[in-house]
C-alpha positions in Angstrom: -20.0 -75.1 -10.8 -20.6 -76.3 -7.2 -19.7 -72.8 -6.0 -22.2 -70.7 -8.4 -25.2 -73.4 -7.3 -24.3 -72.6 -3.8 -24.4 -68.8 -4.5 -27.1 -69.2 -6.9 -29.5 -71.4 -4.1 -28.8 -68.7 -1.8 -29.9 -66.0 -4.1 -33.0 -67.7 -4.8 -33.9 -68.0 -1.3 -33.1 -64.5 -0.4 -35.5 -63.2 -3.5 -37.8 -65.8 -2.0 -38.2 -64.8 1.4 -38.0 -61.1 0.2 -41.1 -62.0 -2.1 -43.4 -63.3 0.5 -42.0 -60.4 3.2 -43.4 -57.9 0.3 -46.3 -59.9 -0.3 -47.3 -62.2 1.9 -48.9 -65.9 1.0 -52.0 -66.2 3.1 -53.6 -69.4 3.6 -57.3 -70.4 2.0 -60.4 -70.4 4.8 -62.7 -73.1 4.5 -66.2 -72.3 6.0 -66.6 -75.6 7.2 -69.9 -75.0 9.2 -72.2 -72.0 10.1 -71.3 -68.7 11.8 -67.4 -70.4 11.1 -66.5 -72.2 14.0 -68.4 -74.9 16.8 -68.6 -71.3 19.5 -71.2 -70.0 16.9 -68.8 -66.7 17.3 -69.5 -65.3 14.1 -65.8 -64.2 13.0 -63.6 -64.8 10.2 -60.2 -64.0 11.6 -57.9 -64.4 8.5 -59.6 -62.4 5.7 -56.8 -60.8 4.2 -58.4 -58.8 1.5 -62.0 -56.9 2.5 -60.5 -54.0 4.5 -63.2 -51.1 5.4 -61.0 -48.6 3.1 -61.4 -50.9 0.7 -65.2 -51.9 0.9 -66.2 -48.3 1.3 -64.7 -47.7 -1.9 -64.2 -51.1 -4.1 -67.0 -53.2 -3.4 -69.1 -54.4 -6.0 -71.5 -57.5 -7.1 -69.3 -60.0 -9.4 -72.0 -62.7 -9.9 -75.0 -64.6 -9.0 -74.8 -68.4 -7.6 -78.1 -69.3 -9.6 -79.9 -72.1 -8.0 -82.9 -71.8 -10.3 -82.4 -70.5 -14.3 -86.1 -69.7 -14.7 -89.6 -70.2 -12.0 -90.3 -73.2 -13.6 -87.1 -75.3 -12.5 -88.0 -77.7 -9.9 -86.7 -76.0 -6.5 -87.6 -73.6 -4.0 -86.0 -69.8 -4.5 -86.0 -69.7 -0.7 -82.2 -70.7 0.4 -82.2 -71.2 3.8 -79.2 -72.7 4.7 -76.1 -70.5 4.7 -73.4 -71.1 2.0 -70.6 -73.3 3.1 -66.8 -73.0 1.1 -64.3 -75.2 0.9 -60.6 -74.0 -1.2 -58.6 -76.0 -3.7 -60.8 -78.9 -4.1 -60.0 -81.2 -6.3 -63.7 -82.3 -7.9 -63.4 -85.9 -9.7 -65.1 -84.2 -13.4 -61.6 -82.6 -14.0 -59.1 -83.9 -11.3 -58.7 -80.0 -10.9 -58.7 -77.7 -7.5 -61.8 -75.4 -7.5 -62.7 -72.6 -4.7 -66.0 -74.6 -4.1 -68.5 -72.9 -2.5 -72.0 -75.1 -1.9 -75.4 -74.3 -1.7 -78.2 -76.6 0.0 -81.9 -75.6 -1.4 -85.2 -76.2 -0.1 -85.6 -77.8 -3.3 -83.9 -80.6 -1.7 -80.8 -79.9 -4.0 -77.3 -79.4 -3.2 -74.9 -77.4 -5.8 -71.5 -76.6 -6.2 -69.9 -73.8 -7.7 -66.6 -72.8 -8.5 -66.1 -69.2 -6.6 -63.8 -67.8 -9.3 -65.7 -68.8 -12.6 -67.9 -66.7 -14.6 -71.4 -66.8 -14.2 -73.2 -69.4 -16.2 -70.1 -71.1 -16.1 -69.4 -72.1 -12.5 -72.0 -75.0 -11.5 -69.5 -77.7 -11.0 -72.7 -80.4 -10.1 -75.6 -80.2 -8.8 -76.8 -83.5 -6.1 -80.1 -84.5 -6.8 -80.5 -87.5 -5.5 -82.3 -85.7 -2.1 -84.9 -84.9 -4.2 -88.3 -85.6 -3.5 -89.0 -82.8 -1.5 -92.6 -82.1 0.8 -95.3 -80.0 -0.8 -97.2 -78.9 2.4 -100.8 -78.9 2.3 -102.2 -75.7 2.7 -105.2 -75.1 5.4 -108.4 -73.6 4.9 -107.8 -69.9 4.9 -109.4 -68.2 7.4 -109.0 -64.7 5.5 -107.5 -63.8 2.1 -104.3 -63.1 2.9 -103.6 -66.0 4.9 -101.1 -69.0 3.4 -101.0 -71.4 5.8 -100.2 -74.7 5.8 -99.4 -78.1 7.8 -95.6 -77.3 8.1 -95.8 -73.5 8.6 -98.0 -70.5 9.9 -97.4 -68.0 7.2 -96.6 -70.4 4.3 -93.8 -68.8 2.9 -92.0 -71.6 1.4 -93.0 -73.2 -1.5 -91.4 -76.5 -0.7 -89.6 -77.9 2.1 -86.6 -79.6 1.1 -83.3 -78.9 3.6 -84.0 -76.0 5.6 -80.9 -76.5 8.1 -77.3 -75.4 7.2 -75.1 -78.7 6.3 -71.7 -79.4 7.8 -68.8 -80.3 6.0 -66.4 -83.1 7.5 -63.1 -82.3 5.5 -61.2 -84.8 6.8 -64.1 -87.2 4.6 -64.2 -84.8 2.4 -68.1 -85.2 3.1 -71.2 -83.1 3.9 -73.9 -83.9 6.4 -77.3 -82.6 6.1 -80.8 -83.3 7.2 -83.4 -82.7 4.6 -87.5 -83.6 4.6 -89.0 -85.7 1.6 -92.4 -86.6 0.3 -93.7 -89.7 2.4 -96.7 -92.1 2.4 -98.8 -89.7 4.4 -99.7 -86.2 2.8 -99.8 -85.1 5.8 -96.4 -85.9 7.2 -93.1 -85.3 5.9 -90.4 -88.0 6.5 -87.3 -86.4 7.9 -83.6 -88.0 6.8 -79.9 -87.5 7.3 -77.3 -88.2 4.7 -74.3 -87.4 3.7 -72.6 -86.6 0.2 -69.4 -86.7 -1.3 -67.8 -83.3 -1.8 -65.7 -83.7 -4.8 -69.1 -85.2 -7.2 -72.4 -84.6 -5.0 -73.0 -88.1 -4.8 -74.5 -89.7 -1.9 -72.6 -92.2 0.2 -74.9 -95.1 1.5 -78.7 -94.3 2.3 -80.3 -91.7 3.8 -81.5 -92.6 7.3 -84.5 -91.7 8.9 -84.1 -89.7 12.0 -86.5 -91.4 14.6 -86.5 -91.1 18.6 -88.0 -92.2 21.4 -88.1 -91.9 25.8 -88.5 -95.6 27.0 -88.6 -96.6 31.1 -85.7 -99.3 32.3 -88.1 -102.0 30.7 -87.9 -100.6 26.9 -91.7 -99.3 27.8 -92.8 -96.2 26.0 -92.3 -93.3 28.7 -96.1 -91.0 28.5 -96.0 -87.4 28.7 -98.8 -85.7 31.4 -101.1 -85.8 28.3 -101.2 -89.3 27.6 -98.8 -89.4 24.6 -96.0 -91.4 24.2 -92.5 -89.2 24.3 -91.1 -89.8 20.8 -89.9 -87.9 17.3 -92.8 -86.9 15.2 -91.7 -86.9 11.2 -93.5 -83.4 10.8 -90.9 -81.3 13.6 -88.8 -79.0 11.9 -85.2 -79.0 11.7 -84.1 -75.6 11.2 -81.1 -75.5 13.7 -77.6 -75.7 11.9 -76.0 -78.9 12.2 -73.0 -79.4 14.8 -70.0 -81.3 14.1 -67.6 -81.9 17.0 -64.7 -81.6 16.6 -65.3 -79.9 13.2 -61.5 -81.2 12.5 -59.6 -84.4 13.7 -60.6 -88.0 14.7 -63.8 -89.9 15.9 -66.5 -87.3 15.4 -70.1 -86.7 16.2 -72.9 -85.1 14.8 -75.1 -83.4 16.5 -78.3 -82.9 15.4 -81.0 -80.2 17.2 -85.2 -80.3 16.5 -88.3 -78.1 17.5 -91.1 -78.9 19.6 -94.4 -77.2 19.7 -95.6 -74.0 21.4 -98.7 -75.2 23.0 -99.4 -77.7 25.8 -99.9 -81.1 23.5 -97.3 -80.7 21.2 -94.2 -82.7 20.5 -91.1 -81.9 22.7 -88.0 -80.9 21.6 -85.1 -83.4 20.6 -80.9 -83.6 20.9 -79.7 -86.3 18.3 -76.4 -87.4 18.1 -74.5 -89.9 15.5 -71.3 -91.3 15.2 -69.7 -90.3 12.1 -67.1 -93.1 12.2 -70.3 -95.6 11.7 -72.9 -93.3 10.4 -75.3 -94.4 13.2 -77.7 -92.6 15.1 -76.3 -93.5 18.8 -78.3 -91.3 20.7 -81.5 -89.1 21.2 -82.6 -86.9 24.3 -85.9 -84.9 24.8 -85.7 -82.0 26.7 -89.0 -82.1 27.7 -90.7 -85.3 29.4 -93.4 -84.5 30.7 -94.9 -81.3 29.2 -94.0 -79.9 26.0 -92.3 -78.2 23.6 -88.6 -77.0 24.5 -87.3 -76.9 21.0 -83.8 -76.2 19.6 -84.2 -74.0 16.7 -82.4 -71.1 17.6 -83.2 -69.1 14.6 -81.5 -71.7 12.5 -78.3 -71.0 14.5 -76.4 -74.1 15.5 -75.6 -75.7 18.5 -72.3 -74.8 19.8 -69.8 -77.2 21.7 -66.3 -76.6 23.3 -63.2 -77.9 23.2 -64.7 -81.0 25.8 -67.3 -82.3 23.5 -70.0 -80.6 25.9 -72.6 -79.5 23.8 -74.7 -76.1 24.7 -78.2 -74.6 23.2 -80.8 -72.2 24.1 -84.7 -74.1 24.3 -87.8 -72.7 23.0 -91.4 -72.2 24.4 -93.0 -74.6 26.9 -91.9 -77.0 29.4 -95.5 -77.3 31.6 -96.3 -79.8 33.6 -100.2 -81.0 33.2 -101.9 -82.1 36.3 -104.9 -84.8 35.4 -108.3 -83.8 36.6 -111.2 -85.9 36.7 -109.5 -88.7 34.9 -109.4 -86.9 31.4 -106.1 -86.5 30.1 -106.3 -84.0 27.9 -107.7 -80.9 30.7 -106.0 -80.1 33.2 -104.2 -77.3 34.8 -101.4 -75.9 33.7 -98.5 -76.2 36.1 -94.9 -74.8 36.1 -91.7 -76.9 35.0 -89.3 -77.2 37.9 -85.6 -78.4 36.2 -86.1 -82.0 36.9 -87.7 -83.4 33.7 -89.0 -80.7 31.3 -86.4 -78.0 30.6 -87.9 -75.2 28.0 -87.1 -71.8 28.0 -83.2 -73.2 29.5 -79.9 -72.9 28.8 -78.1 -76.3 28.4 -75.2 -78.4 28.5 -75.2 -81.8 26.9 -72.8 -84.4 27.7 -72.2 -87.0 24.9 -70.2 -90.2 26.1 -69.1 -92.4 23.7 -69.2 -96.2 24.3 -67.1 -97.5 21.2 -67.9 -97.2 17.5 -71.7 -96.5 16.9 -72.3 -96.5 20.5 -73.1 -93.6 22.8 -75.1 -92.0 25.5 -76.3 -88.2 25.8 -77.2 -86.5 29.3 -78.1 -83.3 30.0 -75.4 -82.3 32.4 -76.1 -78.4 33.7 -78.9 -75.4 32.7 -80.4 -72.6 33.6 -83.7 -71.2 33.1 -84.3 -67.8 33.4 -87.7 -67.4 33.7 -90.8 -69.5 33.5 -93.3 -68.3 30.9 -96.4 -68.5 33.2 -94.6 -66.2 35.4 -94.3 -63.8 33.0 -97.4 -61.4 32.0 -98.7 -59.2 29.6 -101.3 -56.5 29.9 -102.0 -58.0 33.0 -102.5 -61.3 31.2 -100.8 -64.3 33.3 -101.4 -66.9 30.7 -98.2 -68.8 28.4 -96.8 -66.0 26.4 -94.2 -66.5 23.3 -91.4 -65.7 24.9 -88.9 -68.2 23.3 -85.5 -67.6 25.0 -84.7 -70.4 22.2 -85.6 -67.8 19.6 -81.8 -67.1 19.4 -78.6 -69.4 20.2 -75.7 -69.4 22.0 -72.4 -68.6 21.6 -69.3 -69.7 23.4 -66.6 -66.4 23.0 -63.5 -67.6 22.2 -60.9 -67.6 24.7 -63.5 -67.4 27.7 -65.4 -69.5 29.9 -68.4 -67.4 28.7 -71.8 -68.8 27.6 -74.0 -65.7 25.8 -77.3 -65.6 24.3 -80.6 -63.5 23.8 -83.9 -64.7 22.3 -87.4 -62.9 21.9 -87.2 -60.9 25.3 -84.1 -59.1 23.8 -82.3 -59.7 26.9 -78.5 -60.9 26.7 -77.6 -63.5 29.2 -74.3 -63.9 30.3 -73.3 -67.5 32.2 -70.1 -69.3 33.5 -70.9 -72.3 30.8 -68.9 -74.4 33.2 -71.4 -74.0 35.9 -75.0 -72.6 34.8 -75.9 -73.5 37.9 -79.4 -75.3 37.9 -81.1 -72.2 38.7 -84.9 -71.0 37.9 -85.7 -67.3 37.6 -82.6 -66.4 40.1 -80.1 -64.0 38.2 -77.7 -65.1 40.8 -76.1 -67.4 38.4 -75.5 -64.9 36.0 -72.1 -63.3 35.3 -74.2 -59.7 35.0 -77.7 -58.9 35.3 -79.9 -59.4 32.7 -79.1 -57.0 30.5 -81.6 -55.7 27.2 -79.8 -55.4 24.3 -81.9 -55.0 21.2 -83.8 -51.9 22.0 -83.4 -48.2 22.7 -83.9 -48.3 26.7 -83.0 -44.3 27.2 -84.7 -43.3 30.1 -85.0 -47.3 31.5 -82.8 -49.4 34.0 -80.8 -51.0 31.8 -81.3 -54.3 33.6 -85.2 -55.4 34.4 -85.7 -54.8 37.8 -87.4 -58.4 38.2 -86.3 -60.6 35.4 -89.2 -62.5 35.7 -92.6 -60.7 36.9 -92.0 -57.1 35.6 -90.8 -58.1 32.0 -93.6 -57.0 29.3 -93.3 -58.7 25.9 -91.9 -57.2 23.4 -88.4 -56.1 25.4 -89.6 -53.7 27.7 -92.2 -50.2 27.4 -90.7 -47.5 25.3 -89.9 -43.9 27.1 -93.6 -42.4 27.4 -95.7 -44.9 25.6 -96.8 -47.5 28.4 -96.9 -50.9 27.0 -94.3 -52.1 24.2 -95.5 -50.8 21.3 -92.8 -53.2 18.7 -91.4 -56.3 19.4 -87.3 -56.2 19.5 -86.9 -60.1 19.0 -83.2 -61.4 18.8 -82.9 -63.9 16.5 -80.2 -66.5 15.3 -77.4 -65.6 17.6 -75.1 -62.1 17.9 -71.4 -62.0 16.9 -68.4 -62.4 18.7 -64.9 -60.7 17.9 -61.8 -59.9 19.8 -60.1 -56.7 18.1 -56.6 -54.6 19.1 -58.6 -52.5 21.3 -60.8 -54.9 23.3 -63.7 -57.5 22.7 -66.8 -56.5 21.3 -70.2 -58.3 20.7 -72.5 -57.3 18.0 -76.4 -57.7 18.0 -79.5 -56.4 15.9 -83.0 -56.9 16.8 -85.5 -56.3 15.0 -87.8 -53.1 14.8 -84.2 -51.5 16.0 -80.4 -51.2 15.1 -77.5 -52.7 15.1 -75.6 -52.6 18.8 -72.2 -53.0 19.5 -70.8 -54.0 23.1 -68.0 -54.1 24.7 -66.9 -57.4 26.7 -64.7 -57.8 29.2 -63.8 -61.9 28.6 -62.9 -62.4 32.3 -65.5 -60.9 34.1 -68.1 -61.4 31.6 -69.3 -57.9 31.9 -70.9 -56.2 28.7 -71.3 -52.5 28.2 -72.9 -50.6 25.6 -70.6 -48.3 23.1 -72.8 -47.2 20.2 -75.4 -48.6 17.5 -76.2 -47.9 13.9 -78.6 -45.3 12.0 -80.4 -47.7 9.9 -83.5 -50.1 11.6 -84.3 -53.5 10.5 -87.5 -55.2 9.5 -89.7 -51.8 10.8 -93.0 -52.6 11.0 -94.5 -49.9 9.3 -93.7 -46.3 9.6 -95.3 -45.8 13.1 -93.5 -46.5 15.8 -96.6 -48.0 17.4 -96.7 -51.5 15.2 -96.1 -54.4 16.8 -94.4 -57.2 14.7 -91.1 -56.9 11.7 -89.7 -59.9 12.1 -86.9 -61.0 11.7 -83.9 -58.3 12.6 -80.4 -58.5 11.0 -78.2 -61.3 10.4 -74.8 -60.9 11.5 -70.7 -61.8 10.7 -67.5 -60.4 11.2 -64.4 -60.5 9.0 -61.2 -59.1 10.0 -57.6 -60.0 9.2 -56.6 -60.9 13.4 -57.2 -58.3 15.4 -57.2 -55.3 12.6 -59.6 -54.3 10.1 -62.9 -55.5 11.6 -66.2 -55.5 9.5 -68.9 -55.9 10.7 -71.7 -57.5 8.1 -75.3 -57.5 8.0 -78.1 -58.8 6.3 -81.6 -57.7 7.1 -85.6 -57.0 6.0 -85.6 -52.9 4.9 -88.7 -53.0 6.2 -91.8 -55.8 6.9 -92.5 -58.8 8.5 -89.8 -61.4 6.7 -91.8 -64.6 8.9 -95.3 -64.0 7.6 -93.7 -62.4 3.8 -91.5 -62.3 1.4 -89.6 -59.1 1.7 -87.0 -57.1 0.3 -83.4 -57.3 1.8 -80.3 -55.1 2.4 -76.7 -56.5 3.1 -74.8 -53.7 4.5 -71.0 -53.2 6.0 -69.8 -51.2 9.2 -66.4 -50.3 10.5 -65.9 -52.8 13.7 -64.4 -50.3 15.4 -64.3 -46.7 13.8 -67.3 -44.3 14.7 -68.7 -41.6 12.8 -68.2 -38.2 13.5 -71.7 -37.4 13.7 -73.6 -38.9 16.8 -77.3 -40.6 16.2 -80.1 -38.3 17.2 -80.5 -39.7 20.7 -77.2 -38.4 21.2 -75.5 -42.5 21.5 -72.5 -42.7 18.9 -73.5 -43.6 15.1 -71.6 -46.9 14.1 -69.9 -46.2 10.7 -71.7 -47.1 7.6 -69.1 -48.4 4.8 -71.5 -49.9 2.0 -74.5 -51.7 1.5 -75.6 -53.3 -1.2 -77.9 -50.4 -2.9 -74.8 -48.9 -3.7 -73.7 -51.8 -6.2 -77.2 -51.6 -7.4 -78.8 -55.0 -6.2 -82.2 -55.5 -5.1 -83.1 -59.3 -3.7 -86.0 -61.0 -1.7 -83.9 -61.4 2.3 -83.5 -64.9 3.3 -84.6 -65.2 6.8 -82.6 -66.2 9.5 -79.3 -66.5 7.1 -75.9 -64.4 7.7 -73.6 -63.1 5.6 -70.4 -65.1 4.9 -67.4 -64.0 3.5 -64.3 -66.1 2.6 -61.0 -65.5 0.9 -61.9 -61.9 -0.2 -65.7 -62.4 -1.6 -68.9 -61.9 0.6 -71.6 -64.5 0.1 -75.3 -63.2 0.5 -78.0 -66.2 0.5 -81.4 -64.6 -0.8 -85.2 -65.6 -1.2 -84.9 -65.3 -5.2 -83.2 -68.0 -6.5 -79.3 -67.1 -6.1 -76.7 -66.3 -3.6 -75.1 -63.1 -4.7 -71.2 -62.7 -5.1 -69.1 -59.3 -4.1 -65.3 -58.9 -4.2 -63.0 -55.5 -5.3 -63.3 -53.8 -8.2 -60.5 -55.9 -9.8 
């Protein structure tokens, strides 16, 4: 009997490893934060199932992730934070695992559905103990088409609940997320952070408020060049994606980015950081002092840290310095930042040290500023512009020492993110020239020839027509992926199409290889509109190095910040061109599927990519659902 158990063991593990040779086990992928991993890169490396023979062919819309049953549910259609997924859950109503996938509302709701259940039948809770969520005031119209209100120009959103993407801590089995509710004052949100058990939705502890402030040596208020104390106003926006470092392992932070304003005045822009171990806020940074604004919104990208802890984003508009005149502090003349106190329109490192549990100190360790708005003109007009560099965020390509990012100007900016080198306007501490990205340029230098005093908003004069006659904005941040045949980098502004670059990860060096047919968020149908916000939303899935797809999500046509517009998800071949070149001659990226083919109309979400996990592609809308597509089965 001994013998045949010994023959029989063997036989088993012979069929065994034959079984998994011929089809191989591969592991689940949790989507832990946004973009999938702290370098904002973009990629899922280990989807094993979505293959571009397969999409072009197979695709098709499974279910709907309803958030709202019917328009009189109390939430906000709008999702605005990307969908987050976490595999074999167990969730405490069943002691079961569940293929969880979650979805934060501006309804001030969080839900969880089970991936692989039937519609109708998948909500496995729903967290509504955020609720409470700001109704913002609308404002006088000035004309009839005008929505705007105390929270937003346009007034898109019918509530404002959590408008940033959560973070999952999986070692907790917790989520993280910053939400606004309804406070005393109608006129000012109160803005909290929380966080939630996974497996039931229901919140550990209290929600905190989220409150900062610049004091001197003596715990004295510090005043900004208007007058106004330096501190966290309840009614800034927190759209940028929350950052967990390290997103795995021991002794985490949470890092926590907010906007500032646009005009001299207005509230400066914030880095918050709190220890996870204590759930304390331990420390808070402006990134302007003295002038203004320098937000981190990044077009709800997150900020993106490195293997050190340092901690990188891309500011926003403003950063002046106001020189007093007569003794009235609110005239003046405007003055430019000079990289000692007020740091908008920058690249930056944060250093966070910690000091033992809920204790810790942020610096901001290195930037760069590439140019300063006043500096900049348009039309012959010398005055601030909207230029926000922090219009778009960064990423860190894996495997580099790279720092990349593009904003409004639709120029990409390559860095050394271990030395940015303190710079203002001097392209000297750039890897490569400036280099525009999100527009035609045939017949242009593809570099400006003076980053700073010959740029024209809007990314440059098309061939011809003089002055811009379209904005090509970059927003939210491009995608990074490292394929069998090289490194490539993929970007859409809008008014334009989808680019892809090649990247050489040592040098830094970025070169163009070819761009899609299809524009996002036109305008109108004449080239000469200015406006169609927002571009396309991008992702990558591949399994390693093969079988790269490329995945969009983008306005078909419209301005998606001051409407509510139709949207398109469509996939591309990473790699593969088609045989037929565009009409300006540059190679034609290949088309696989979009979503018209499975017959599916939605309302785009703005600012919020595609994500795919474990064979099913996740598409976040402005109608009340995220939309489900796998195989044909």
């Amino acid at each position: 009997m001994k013998g045949k158990r010994k023959v029989d063991l063997a036989f088993m593990r012979t069929t065994a490893l034959l079984l998994v040779t011929m089809f191989p086990i591969y592991p689940a992928t949790p989507v832990l934060t946004r973009s999938y991993d702290n370098g904002r890169n973009g990629a899922n490396t280990t989807e094993n199932t979505l293959t571009p023979a397969l999409v072009a062919t197979s695709l098709v819309k499974v279910k709907s992730l309803k958030i709202m049953k019917s328009p009189a549910e109390p939430d906000d259609p709008r999702i605005e934070a990307q969908p987050l997924y976490v595999p074999g859950l167990v969730m405490k109503k069943d002691n079961k695992p569940h293929n969880v996938v979650f979805v934060a509302s501006m309804g001030n709701l969080v839900h969880a559905f089970d991936a692989d259940a039937p519609e109708g039948q998948d909500l496995l809770w729903t967290s509504t103990l955020l609720s409470n969520p700001y109704p913002p005031i609308a404002k006088p119209a000035q004309n009839p088409e005008s929505r705007e209100t105390n929270v937003d120009l346009w007034g898109i959103n019918i509530l404002w609940g959590i408008l940033s993407t959560p973070v999952i801590d999986l070692d907790k089995q917790q989520m993280y997320l910053v939400n606004w509710i309804k406070g005393p004052d109608p006129n000012n949100p109160v803005l909290l952070l929380h966080q939630i058990d996974l497996t039931d939705g229901k919140e550990i502890g209290k929600g905190q408020q989220l409150k900062a402030a610049l004091t001197d040596a003596g715990g004295k208020p510090v005043l900004d060049f208007r007058g106004k104390a330096v501190q966290l106003n309840p009614n800034q926006k927190q759209r940028a994606a929350l950052l967990l470092s390290p997103l795995r392992g021991q002794h985490k932070t949470l890092f926590i980015g907010i906007t500032g304003g646009e005009v001299p005045g207005d509230p400066h822009g914030w880095m918050v950081a709190v220890d996870v171990d204590t759930f304390k806020q331990t420390a808070a940074i402006p990134t302007t002092q003295q002038g203004f604004g320098g937000g981190i919104w990044q077009g709800a990208a997150g900020p993106a840290s490195d293997d050190q802890g340092n901690v990188y984003v891309m500011t926003g508009n403003g950063g002046f310095d106001i020189k007093k005149q007569g003794g009235d502090t609110t005239a003046g003349q405007l003055v430019d930042f000079n990289g000692t106190r007020d740091f908008a329109e920058a690249f930056i490192r944060f250093k966070y040290q910690s000091a033992g549990a809920g204790k810790g100190s942020l610096a901001l360790a290195d930037w760069y500023i590439p140019f300063q708005d006043s500096k900049r003109s348009n039309q012959g007009n010398p005055d601030y512009q909207d230029q926000d560099l922090g219009g778009g965020g960064p990423i860190l390509p894996k495997g580099t020492t790279l720092m990349m990012g593009a904003g409004k100007d639709g120029i990409l900016y390559v860095l050394d993110r271990n030395n940015l080198g303190k710079k203002i306007n001097d392209n000297t501490a750039l890897k490569q020239p400036p280099l525009f990205v999100t527009f035609n340029g045939l017949g242009l230098s593809t570099s400006p020839l003076n980053n700073a005093l010959d740029f024209q908003l809007g990314g440059g004069p098309d061939p011809g027509q003089g002055p811009p006659r379209k904005t090509h904005h970059q927003h939210s941040s491009p995608a990074y992926w490292t394929g069998s045949t090289g490194s490539f980098l993929f970007d859409w502004g809008e008014n334009e199409s989808l680019r892809s670059w090649q990247v050489d990860p040592v040098s830094g060096q970025v070169s163009f290889l070819g761009k899609s047919a299809e524009i996002a968020s036109r305008a109108s149908a004449l080239d000469q509109s200015i406006g169609g916000m927002t571009g396309g939303m991008i992702s990558v899935s591949s399994s390693g190095a093969n079988n790269g797809i490329v995945w969009t999500l983008a306005p078909i046509d419209g301005n998606a910040n001051q409407a509510v517009v139709a949207g398109i998800v469509r996939a591309y071949d990473a790699t593969a061109f088609d045989q037929i070149n565009n009409t300006d001659d540059t190679r034609k990226l290949k088309l696989l599927w979009d979503s018209t083919r499975a017959g599916v109309t939605f309302n785009f979400s703005k600012f919020c990519p595609p994500m795919v996990a474990d064979g099913k592609l996740y598409v976040a809308t402005y109608s009340g659902r995220v939309d489900v597509y796998a195989l044909k089965p």
